[in-house]
C-alpha positions as CSV (number, residue, x, y, z in Angstrom):
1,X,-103.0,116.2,-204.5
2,X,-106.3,115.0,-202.3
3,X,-105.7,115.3,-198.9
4,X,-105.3,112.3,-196.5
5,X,-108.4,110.4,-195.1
6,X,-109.2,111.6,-191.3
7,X,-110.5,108.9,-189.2
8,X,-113.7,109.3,-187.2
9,X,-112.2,108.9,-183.8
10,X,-111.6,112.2,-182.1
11,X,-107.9,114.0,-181.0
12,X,-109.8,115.3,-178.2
13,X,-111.1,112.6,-176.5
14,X,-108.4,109.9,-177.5
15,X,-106.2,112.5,-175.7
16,X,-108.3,112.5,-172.3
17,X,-108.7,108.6,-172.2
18,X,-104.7,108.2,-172.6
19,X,-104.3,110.8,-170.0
20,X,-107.3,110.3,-167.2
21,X,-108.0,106.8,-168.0
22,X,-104.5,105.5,-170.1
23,X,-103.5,103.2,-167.2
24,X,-106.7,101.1,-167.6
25,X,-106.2,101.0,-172.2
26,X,-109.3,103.1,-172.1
27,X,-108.1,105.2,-175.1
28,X,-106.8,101.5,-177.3
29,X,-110.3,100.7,-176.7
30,X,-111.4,103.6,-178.0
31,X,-109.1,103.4,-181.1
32,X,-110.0,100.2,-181.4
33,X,-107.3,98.5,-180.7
34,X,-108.3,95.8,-178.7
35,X,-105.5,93.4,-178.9
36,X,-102.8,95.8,-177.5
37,X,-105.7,96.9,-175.6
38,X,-106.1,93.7,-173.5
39,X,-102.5,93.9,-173.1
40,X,-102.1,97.7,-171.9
41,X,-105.5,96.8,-169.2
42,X,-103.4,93.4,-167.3
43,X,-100.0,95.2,-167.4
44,X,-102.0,98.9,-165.8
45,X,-100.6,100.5,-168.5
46,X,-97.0,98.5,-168.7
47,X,-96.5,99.5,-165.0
48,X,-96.9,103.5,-166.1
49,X,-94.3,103.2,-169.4
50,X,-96.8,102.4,-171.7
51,X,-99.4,104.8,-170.4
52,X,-96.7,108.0,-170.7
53,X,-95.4,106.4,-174.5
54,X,-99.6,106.2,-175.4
55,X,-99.8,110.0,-174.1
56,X,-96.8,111.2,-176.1
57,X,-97.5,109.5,-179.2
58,X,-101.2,111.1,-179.2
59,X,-99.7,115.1,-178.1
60,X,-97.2,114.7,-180.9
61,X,-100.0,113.6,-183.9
62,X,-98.1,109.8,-184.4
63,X,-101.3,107.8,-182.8
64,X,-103.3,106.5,-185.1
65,X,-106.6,104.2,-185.2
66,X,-106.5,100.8,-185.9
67,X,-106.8,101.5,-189.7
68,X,-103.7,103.9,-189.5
69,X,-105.9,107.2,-189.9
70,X,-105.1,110.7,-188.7
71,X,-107.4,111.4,-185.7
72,X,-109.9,114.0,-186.2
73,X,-109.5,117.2,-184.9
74,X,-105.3,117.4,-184.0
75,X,-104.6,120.5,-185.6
76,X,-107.2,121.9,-184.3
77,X,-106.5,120.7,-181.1
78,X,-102.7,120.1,-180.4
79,X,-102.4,123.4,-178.6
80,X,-104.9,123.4,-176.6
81,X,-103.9,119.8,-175.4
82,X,-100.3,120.7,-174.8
83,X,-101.1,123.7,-172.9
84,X,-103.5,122.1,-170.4
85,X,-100.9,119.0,-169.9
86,X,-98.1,121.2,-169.8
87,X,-99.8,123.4,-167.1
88,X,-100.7,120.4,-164.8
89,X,-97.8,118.7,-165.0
90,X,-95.9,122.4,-164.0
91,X,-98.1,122.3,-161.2
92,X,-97.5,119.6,-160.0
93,X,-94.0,119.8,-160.0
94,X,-94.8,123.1,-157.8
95,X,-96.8,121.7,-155.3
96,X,-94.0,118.7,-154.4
97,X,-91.6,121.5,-154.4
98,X,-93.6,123.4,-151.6
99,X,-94.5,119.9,-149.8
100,X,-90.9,119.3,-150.0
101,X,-89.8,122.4,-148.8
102,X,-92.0,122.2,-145.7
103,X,-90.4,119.1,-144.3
104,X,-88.1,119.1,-141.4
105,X,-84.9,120.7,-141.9
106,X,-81.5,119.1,-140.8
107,X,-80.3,119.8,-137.4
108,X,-76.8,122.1,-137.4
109,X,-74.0,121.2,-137.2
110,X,-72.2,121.0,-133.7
111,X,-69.5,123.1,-133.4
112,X,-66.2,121.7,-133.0
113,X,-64.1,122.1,-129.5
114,X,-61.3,124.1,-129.1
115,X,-58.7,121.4,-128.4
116,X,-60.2,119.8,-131.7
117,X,-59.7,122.4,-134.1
118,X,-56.0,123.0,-132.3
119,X,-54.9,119.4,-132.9
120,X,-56.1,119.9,-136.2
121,X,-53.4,122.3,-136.6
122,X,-50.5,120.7,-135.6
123,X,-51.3,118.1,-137.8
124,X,-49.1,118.0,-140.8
125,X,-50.6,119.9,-144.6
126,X,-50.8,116.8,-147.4
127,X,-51.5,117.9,-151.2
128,X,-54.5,117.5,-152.4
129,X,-54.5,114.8,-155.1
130,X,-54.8,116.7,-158.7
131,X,-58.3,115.6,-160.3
132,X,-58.0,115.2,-163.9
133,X,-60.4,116.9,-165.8
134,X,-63.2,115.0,-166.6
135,X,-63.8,113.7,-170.5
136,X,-65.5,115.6,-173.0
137,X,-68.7,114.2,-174.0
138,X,-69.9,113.6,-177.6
139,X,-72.9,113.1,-179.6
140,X,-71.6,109.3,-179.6
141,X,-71.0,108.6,-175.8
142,X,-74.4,110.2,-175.1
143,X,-75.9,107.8,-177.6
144,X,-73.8,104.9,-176.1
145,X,-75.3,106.0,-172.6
146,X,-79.2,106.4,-173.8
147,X,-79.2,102.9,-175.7
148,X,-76.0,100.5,-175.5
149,X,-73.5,99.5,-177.3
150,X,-72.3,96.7,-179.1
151,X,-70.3,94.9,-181.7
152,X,-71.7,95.8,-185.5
153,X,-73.3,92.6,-186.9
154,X,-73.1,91.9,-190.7
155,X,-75.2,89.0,-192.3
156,X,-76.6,88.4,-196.0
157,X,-79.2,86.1,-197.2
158,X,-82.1,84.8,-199.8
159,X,-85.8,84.7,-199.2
160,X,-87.3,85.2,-195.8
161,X,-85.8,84.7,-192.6
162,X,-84.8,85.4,-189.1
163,X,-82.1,87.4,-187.3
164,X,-81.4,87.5,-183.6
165,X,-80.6,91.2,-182.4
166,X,-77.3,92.1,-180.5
167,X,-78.0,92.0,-176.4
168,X,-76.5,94.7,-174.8
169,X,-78.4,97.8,-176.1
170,X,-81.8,98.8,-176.6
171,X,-81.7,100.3,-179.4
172,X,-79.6,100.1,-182.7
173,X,-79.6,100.9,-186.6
174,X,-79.9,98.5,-189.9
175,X,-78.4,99.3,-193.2
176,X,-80.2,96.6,-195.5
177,X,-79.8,96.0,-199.1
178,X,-82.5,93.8,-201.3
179,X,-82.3,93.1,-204.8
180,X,-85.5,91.4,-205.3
181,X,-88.7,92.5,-207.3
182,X,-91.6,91.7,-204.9
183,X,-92.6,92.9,-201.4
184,X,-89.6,93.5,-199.0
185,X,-90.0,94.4,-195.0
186,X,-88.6,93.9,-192.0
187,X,-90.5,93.7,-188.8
188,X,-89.1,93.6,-184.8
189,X,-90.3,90.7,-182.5
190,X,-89.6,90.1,-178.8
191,X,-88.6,86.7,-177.6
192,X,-91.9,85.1,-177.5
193,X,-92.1,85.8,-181.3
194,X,-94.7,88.9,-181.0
195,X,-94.4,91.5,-182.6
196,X,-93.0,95.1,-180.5
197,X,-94.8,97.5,-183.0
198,X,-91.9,98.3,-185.1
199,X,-91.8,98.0,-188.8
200,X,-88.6,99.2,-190.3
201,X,-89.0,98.9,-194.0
202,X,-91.9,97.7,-196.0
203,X,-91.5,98.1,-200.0
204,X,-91.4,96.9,-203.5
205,X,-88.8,95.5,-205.1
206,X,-85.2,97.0,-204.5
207,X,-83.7,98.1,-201.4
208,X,-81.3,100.6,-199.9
209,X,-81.1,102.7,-197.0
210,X,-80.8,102.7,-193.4
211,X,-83.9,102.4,-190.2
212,X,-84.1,102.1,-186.5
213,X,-85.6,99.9,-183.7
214,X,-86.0,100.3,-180.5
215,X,-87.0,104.0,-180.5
216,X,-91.0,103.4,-180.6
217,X,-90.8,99.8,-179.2
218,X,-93.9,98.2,-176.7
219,X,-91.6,95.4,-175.9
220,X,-88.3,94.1,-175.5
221,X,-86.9,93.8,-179.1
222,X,-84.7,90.0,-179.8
223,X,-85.6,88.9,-183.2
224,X,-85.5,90.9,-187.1
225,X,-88.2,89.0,-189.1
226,X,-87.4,89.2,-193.0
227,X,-90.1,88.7,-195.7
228,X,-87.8,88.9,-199.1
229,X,-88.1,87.5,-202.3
230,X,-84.6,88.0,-203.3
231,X,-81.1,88.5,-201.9
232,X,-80.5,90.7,-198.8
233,X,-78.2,92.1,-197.0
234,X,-78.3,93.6,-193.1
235,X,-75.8,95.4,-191.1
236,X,-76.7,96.4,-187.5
237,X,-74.7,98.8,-185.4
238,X,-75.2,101.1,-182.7
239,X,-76.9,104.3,-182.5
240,X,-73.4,105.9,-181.8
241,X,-72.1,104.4,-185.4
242,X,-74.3,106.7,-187.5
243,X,-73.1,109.4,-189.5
244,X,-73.6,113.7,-188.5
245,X,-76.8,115.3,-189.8
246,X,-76.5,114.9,-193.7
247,X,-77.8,117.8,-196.0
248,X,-79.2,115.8,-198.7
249,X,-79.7,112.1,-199.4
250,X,-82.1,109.5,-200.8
251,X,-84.2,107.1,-199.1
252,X,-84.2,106.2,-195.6
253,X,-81.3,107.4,-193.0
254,X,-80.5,108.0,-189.5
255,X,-78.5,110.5,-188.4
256,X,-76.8,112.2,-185.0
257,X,-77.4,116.1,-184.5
258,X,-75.2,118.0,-181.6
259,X,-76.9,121.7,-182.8
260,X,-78.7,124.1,-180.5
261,X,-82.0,125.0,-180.8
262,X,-83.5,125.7,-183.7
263,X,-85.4,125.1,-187.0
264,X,-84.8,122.4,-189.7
265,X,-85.7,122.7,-193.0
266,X,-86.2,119.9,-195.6
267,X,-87.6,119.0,-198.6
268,X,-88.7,116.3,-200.6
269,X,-89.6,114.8,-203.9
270,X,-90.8,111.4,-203.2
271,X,-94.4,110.0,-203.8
272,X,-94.8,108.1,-200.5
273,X,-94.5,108.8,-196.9
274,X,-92.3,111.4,-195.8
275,X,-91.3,111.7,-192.2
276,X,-88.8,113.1,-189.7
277,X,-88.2,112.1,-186.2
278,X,-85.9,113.1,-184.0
279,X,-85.4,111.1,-180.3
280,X,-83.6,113.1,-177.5
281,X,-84.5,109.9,-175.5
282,X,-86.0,112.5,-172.9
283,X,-89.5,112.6,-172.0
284,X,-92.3,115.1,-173.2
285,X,-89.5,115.6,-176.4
286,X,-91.8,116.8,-179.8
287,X,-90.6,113.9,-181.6
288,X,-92.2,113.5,-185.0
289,X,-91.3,116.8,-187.1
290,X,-92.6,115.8,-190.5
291,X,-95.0,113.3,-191.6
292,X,-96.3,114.4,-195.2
293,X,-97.2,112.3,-198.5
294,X,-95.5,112.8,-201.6
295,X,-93.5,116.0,-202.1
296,X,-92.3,118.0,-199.6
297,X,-91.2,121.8,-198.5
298,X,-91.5,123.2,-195.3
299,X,-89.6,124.6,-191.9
300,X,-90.4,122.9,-188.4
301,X,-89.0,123.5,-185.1
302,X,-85.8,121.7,-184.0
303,X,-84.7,120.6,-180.5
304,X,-81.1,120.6,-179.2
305,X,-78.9,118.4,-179.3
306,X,-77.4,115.2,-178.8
307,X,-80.3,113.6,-180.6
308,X,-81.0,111.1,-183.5
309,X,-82.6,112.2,-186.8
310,X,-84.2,109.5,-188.4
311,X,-85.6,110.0,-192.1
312,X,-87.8,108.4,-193.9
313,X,-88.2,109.0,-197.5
314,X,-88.5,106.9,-200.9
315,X,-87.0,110.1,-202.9
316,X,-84.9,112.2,-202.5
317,X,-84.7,115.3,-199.4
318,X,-82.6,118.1,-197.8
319,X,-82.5,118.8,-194.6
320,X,-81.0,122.4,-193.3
321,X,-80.4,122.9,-189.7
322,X,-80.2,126.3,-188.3
């Protein structure tokens, strides 16, 4: 099958305006995205967070221009562009090491006197208090700790419509059912009504499968906007209420990994986008692991656990974690 369209707009120098110049929205500008732009420019970058989330999104191939195209030259490129931010940011860890290590030490300690240290002596022996071991962590509490928790939300409905998000976390998953025959999506707004850049499912007709939000959000998500046709279903939960890494499935899905280090292999048989992404909620993570059209077969690195895998497919996949 063709390959996709590449967009004009270079890898190269989107990546240098989100790095040097990312603060003032140089690289939207350049993307031409001028709305978020604007926005990016009288916030300096959303006070640094939205100036480090611009940088990853370019290293890791997800930026796009403002007509959704692949920039030109990222394959050629990525490496290249990784090494050199890698390298500066290890150097500048080094140099506030060695800054930090030069600065005035703490005096020592004055030793005690001799009638001290023989009072101490007489002084009766008490147990030490026995300290419990502490709890186990899981793949759930650490997604409780990265993005909240809260009670699961169930509500069903006809047509379009709105639904508030729970408060308390900041991010969660939606199972959503739809049963009608026209366009079907569900888009994240903040409480102002604008929209925080995430939309979770977008199809035709029939519904069924399972999305995030929160994960690539420019704002603080409140509201799930609902364009259906027919009858729908939603279901919201935590990240911690998803299921283990599955090893096949259909359609959308998001999914907790606890593995090492590895590789994770998967296929596909769809006819639409295919993508995998996994959040570690740590900075400078890879991120997006697949993002093909149509059919699928390949092996791509995978990062260790506790992370979320989120899928998202309109056929069927595997997925093989080793």
């Amino acid at each position: 099958m063709p390959n996709p369209p590449i967009s004009q707009k270079s890898f190269m120098a989107t990546w240098l305006f989100s790095w040097l110049l990312g603060i003032f929205a140089v690289d939207r500008f350049y993307l031409g995205k001028s709305g978020t732009g604007l926005l990016k420019l009288v916030t300096f970058g959303g006070l640094g967070i939205w100036w480090l989330v611009d940088l990853i999104l370019v290293l890791v191939g997800a930026q796009r221009d403002k007509h959704g195209l692949t920039l030109a030259g990222y394959g050629q490129f990525k490496k290249v562009a990784w090494i050199v931010t890698g390298a500066v940011t290890v150097l500048s860890m080094i140099v506030s090491g060695i800054n930090a290590g030069n600065g005035p030490s703490e005096s020592p300690a004055a030793v005690a006197p001799a009638a001290a240290v023989a009072d101490a002596a007489d002084e009766p022996v008490v147990d030490e208090p026995v300290v419990e071991a502490a709890p186990v962590d899981t793949v759930q509490s650490w997604a409780d700790d990265a993005f909240g928790t809260f009670e699961v939300v169930s509500q069903t409905g006809f047509g379009d419509n709105l639904v508030t998000l729970p408060a308390g976390a900041t991010a969660g998953i939606v199972t959503a059912t739809h049963d009608g025959s026209s366009n079907f999506s569900i888009s994240v707004l903040d409480a102002a009504n604008a929209s925080t850049g995430q939309l979770l499912v977008n199809t035709i007709g029939a519904y069924n499968g399972t999305t995030e939000y929160g994960f690539s959000s420019f704002g603080e998500d409140a509201t799930l906007q609902i364009t259906a046709d027919g009858n729908w279903s939603l279901t919201i939960a935590p990240i911690s209420a998803a299921p283990g890494l599955a090893a096949s499935g259909a359609g959308d899905g998001v999914f907790l990994y606890d593995g090492s280090t590895g590789k994770l292999t998967a296929t596909h048989d769809g006819s639409s986008n295919f993508a995998i992404i996994e959040e570690t909620d740590e900075l400078f993570s890879m991120g997006l692991l697949v993002n093909e059209i149509g059919p699928y077969s390949g092996t791509v690195p995978l990062g260790s656990g506790p992370s979320a895998i989120v899928v998202s497919a309109d056929g069927n996949w595997t997925l093989l974690a080793e």
